[in-house]
VEXDREN-2710 file (C-alpha; in Angstrom, 1 decimal):
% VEXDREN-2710
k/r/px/py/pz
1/UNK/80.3/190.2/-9.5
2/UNK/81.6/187.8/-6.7
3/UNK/79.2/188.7/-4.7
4/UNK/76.0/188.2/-7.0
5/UNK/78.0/185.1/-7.9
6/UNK/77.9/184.2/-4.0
7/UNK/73.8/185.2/-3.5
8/UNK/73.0/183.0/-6.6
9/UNK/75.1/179.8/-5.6
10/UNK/72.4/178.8/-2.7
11/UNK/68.9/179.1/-4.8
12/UNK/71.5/176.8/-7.3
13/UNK/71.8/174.4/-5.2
14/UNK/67.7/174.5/-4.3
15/UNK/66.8/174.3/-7.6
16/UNK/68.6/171.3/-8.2
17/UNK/67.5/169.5/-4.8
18/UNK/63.9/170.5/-5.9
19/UNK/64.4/169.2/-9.4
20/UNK/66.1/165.7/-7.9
21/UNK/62.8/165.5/-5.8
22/UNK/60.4/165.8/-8.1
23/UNK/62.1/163.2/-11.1
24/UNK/62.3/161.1/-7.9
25/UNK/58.3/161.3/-7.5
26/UNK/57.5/160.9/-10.9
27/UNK/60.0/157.4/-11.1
28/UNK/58.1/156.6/-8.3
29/UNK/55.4/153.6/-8.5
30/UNK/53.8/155.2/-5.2
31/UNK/51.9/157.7/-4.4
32/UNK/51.8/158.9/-0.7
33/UNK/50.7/161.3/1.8
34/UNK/52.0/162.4/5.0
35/UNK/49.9/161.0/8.0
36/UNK/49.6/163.1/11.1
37/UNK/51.9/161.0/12.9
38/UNK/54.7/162.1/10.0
39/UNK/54.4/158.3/8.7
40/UNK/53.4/157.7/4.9
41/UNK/50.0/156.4/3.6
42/UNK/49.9/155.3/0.6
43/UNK/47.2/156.7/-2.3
44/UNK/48.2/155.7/-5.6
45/UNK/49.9/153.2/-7.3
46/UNK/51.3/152.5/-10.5
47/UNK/53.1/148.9/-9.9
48/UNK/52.6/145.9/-11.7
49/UNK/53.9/142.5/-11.7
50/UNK/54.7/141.0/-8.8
51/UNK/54.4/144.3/-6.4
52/UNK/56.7/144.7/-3.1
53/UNK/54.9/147.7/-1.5
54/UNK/58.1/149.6/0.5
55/UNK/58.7/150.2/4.0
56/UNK/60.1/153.4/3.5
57/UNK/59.3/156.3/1.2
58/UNK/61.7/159.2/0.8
59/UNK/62.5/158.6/4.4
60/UNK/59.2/158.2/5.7
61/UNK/58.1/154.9/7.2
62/UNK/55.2/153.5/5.0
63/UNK/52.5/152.4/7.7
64/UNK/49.2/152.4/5.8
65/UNK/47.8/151.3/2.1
66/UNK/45.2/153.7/1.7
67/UNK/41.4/152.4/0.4
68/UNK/41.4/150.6/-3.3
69/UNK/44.9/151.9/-4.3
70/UNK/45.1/148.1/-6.1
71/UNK/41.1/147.9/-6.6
72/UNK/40.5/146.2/-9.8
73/UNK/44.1/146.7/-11.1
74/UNK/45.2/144.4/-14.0
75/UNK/49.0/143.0/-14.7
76/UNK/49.3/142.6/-10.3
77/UNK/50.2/138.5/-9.9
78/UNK/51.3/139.1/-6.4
79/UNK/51.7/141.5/-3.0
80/UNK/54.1/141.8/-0.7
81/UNK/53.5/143.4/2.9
82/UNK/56.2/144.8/4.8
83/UNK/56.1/145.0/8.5
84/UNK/55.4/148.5/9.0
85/UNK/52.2/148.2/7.2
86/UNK/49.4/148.3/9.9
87/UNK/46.3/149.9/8.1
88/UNK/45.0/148.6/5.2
89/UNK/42.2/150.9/4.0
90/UNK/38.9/151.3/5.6
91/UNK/38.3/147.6/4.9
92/UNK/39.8/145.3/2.4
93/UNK/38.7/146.8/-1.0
94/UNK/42.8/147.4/-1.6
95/UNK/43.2/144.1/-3.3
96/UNK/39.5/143.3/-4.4
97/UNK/39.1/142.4/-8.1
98/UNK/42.3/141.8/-9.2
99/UNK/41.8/139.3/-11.4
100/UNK/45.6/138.3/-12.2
101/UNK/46.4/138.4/-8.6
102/UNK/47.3/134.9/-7.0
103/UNK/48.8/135.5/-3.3
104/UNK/49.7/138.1/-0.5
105/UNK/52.5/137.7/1.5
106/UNK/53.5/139.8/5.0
107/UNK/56.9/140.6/7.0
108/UNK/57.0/137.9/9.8
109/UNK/57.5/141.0/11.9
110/UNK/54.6/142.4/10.9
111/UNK/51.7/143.4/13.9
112/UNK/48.6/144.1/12.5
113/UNK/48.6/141.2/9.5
114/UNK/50.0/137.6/8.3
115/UNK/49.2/135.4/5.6
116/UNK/48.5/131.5/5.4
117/UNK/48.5/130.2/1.8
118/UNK/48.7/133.4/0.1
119/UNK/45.6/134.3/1.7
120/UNK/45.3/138.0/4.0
121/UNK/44.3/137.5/7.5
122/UNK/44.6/140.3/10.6
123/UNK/47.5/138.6/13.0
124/UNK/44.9/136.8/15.7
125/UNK/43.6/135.4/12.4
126/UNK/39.8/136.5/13.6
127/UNK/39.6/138.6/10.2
128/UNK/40.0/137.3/6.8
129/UNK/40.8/140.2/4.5
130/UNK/41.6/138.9/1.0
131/UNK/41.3/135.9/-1.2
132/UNK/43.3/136.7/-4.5
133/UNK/40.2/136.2/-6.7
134/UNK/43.2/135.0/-9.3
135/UNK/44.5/132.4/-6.7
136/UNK/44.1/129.0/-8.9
137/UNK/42.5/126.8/-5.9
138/UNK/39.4/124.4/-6.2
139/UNK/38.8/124.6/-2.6
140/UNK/39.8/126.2/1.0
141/UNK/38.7/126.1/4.6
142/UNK/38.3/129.5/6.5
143/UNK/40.3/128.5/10.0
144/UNK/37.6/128.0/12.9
145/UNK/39.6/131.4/14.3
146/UNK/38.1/133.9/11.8
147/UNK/34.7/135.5/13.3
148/UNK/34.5/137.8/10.1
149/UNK/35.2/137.9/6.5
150/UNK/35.4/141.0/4.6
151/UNK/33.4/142.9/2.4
152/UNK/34.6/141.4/-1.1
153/UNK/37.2/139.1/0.4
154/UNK/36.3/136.1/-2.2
155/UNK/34.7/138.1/-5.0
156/UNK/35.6/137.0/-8.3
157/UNK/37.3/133.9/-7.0
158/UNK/36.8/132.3/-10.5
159/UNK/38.8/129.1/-9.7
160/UNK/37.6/128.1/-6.0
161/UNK/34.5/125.7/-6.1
162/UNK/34.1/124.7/-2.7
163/UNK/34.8/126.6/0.6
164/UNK/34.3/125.3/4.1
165/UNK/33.8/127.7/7.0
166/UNK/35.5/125.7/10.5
167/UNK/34.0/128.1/12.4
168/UNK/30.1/127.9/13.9
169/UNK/30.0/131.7/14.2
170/UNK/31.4/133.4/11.1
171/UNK/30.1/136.0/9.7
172/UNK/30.2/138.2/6.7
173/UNK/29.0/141.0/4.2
174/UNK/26.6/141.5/1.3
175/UNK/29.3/141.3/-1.4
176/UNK/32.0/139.1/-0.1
177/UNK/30.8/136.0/-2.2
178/UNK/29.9/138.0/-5.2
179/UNK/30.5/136.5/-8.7
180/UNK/31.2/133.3/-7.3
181/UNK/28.1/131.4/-8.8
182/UNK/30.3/128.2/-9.4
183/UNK/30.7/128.1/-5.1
184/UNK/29.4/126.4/-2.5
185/UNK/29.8/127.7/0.8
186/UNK/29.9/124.9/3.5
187/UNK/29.1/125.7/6.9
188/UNK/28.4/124.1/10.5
189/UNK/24.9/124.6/11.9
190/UNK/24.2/126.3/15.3
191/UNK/26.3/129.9/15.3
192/UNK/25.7/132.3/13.4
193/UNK/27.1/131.2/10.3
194/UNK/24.2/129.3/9.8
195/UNK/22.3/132.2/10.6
196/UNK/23.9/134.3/7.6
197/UNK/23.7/131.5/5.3
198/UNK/20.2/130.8/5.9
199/UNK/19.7/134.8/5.2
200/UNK/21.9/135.0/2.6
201/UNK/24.3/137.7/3.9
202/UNK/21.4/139.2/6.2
203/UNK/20.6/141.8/2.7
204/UNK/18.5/139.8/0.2
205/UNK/21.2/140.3/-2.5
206/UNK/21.9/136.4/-3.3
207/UNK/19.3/133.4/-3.5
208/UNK/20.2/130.0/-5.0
209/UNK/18.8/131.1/-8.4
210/UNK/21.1/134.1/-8.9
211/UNK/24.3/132.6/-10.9
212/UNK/26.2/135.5/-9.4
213/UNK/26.1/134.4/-5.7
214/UNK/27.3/130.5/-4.1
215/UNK/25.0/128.0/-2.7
216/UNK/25.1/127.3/0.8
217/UNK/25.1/123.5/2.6
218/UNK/25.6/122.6/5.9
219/UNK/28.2/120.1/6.7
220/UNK/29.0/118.3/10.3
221/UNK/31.4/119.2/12.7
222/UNK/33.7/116.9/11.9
223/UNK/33.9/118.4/7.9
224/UNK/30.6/115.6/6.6
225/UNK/28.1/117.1/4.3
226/UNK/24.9/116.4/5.8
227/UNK/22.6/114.4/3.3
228/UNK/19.4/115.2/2.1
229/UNK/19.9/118.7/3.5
230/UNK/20.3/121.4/1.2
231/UNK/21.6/123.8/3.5
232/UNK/19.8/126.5/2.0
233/UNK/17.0/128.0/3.8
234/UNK/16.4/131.1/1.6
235/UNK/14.8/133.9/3.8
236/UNK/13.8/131.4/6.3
237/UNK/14.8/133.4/9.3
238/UNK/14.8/136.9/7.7
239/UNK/11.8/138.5/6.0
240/UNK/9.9/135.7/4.6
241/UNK/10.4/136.8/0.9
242/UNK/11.0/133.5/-0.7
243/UNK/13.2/135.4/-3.5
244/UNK/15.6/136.7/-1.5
245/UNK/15.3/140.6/-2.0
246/UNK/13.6/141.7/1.0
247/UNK/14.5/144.0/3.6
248/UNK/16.3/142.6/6.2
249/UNK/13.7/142.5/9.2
250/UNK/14.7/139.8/10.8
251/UNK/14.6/139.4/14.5
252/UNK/17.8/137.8/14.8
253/UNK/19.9/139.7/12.4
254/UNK/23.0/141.1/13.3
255/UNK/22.5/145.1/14.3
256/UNK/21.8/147.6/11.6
257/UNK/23.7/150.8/11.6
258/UNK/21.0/152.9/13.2
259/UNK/20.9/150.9/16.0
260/UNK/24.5/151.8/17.1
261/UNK/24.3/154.5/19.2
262/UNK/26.9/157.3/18.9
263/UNK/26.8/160.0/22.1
264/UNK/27.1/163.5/21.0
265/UNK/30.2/165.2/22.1
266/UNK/31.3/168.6/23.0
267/UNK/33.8/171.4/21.9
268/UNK/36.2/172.0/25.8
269/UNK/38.8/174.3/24.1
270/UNK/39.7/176.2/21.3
271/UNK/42.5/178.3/21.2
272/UNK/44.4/180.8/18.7
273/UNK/48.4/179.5/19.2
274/UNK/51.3/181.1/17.6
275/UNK/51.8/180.2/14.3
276/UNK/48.1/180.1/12.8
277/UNK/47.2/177.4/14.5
278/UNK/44.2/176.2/16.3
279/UNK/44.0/173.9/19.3
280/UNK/41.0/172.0/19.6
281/UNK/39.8/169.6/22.3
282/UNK/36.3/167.6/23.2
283/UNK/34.4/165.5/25.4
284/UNK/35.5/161.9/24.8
285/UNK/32.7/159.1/23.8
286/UNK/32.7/156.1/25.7
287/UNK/33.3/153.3/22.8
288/UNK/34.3/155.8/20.1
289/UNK/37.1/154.6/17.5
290/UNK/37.7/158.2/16.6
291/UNK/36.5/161.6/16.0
292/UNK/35.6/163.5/12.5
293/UNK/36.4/167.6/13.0
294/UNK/35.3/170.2/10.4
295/UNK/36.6/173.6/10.5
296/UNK/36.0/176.2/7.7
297/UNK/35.7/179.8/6.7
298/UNK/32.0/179.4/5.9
299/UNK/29.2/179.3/8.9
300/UNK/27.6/176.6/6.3
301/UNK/30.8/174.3/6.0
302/UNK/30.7/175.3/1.9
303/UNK/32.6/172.2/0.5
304/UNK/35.1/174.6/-1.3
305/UNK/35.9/176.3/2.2
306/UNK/36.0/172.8/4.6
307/UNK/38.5/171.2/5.8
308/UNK/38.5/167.5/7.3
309/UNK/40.2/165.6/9.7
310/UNK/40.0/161.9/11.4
311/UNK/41.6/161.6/14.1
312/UNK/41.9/158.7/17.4
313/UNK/42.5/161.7/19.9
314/UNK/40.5/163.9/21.7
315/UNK/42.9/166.9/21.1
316/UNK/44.0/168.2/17.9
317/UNK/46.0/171.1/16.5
318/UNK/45.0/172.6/12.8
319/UNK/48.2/174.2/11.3
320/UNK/48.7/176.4/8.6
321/UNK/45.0/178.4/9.0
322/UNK/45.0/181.9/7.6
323/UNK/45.9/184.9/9.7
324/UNK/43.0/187.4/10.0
325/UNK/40.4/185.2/9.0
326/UNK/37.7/183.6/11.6
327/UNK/37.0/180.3/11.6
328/UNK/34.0/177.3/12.5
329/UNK/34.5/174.2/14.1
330/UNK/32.8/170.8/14.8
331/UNK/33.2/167.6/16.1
332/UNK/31.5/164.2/15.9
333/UNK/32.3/160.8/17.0
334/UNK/31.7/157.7/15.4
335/UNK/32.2/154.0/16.0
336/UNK/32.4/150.9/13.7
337/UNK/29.5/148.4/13.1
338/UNK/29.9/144.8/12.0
339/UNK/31.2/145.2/8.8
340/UNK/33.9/148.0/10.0
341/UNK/31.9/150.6/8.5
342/UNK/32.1/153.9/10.4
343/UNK/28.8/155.1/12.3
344/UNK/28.6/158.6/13.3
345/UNK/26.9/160.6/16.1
346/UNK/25.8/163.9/16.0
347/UNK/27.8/167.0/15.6
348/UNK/28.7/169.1/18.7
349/UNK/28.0/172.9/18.8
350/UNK/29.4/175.1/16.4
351/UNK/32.3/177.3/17.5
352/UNK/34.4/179.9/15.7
353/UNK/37.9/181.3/16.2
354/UNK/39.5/184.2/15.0
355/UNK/42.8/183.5/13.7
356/UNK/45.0/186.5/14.9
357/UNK/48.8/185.3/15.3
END
């Protein structure tokens, strides 16, 4: 009897870490997942009020906030940062649309990010990242630093009315003004800000008659609205469709996608390792921000049978495949465009593997 008594005390003692684990998860207002690094990204969340996103998560240090865990979320008045935190996302669409949401803040310590006003900026200040569309301000200037503004970063700003751009040559996306028919966007002539104004965001989705999109005017250097200039020059330099829908033809248009070139790269190694795993290595892309593999138990990469991973290095190893089974790899690179949106090359040559310790 002792001795059964003994064998049973240590599953006990599992079953009650287990069950403090999970009633831990479930209290939790975070969702997260383990990054390859063994850091925590954030998925989900369930906060509301004024939200202080943690540094640490069951002991892992929080370093990312995945893509629209806060998207459109109501009952969120403000954000806090810590200085882990150096990935937001694939862009800014974390914080877009929240319409109760009035400021941002970040950990002084923090590398990646800051904020001036309430208002989410990279650290350099070249990227503007979020403008609470709940932040109760008639009017701001964009700091002459920031080259780009994000893909929704004023959407919904319901309360700002005017907003002055310091820089010559700042540029931004098709949605990043949308629903902000009460603005007008002031800008300096001769960059390119001018350029996307005069285009309306390069895509033909915002004219002056669309309630849903600002005005544009030009104003001096030295802040002066320049009279008896609208500042609004429709399609002027684009594709000469007066109403603003066209097709972005435009000679002097920032790049489209397809003109990015992405080099094709090539499988070096792959290797069966102890432990079901798979180490794979390829040719690195000059200019590449990372590398997309597929492997799978299916020569057609069948959704069900596919597994993913992005990745910054040239050399990977997949864990945890299944022993006795064979599978296909591939690899492509991509790189980012203008609005930080990822551009792939081709995939390399299929490979396969049989997994056989």
């Amino acid at each position: 009897m002792k001795k059964k008594l003994l064998t049973l005390l240590p599953l006990l003692f599992i079953l009650i870490w287990i069950n403090t684990k999970t009633a831990h998860a479930q209290n939790s207002s975070f969702t997260y997942e383990l990054k390859e690094d063994n850091t925590a990204k954030i998925t989900e969340s369930t906060a509301t009020g004024n939200v202080a996103i943690p540094s640490e998560i069951d002991g892992y240090t929080v370093t990312e906030i995945g893509s629209k865990v806060f998207y459109a979320k109501s009952g969120i008045y403000t954000i806090s940062i810590p200085a882990t935190v150096t990935t937001i996302g694939e862009w800014d669409y974390a914080f877009s649309y929240c319409y109760s949401l009035t400021s941002i803040t970040v950990d002084a310590a923090n590398p990646a990010f800051c904020s001036q006003d309430g208002v989410l900026y990279t650290k350099d200040k070249s990227v503007l990242y979020n403008f609470p569309c709940g932040k109760n301000t008639a009017s701001y200037r964009v700091p002459a630093t920031v080259d780009h503004i994000c893909c929704t970063a004023f959407a919904s700003a319901k309360y700002l009315n005017k907003l002055y751009l310091d820089g010559k040559d700042t540029y931004w996306a098709g949605y990043t003004f949308y629903n902000t028919g009460q603005m007008t966007v002031y800008y300096i002539p001769g960059g390119r800000s001018e350029l996307y104004a005069k285009n309306h965001t390069g895509n033909g989705r915002s004219n002056e008659s669309d309630s849903l999109y600002p005005k544009y005017r030009p104003i001096t250097e030295d802040g002066k609205e320049e009279n008896g200039s609208t500042g609004n020059g429709g399609n002027a330099s684009g594709n000469g469709d007066s109403s603003g829908a066209g097709n972005n033809t435009g000679n002097n248009q920032p790049p489209a996608n397809e003109k990015i070139k992405v080099g094709k790269t090539s499988l070096k190694t792959l290797k069966n390792q102890a432990g079901r795993k798979a180490k794979i290595s390829y040719k690195k892309i000059t200019g590449a921000k990372g590398y997309e593999i597929l492997f799978s138990t299916s020569k057609k990469f069948t959704k069900k049978s596919t597994g993913k991973i992005n990745t910054k290095k040239t050399a990977y190893t997949i864990k945890k495949l299944k022993k006795g089974k064979t599978y296909y790899f591939k690899v492509r690179a991509y790189k980012l465009d203008k609005k930080n949106e990822k551009v792939y090359g081709p995939y390399s040559k299929v490979k396969k593997l049989s997994i056989k310790k």
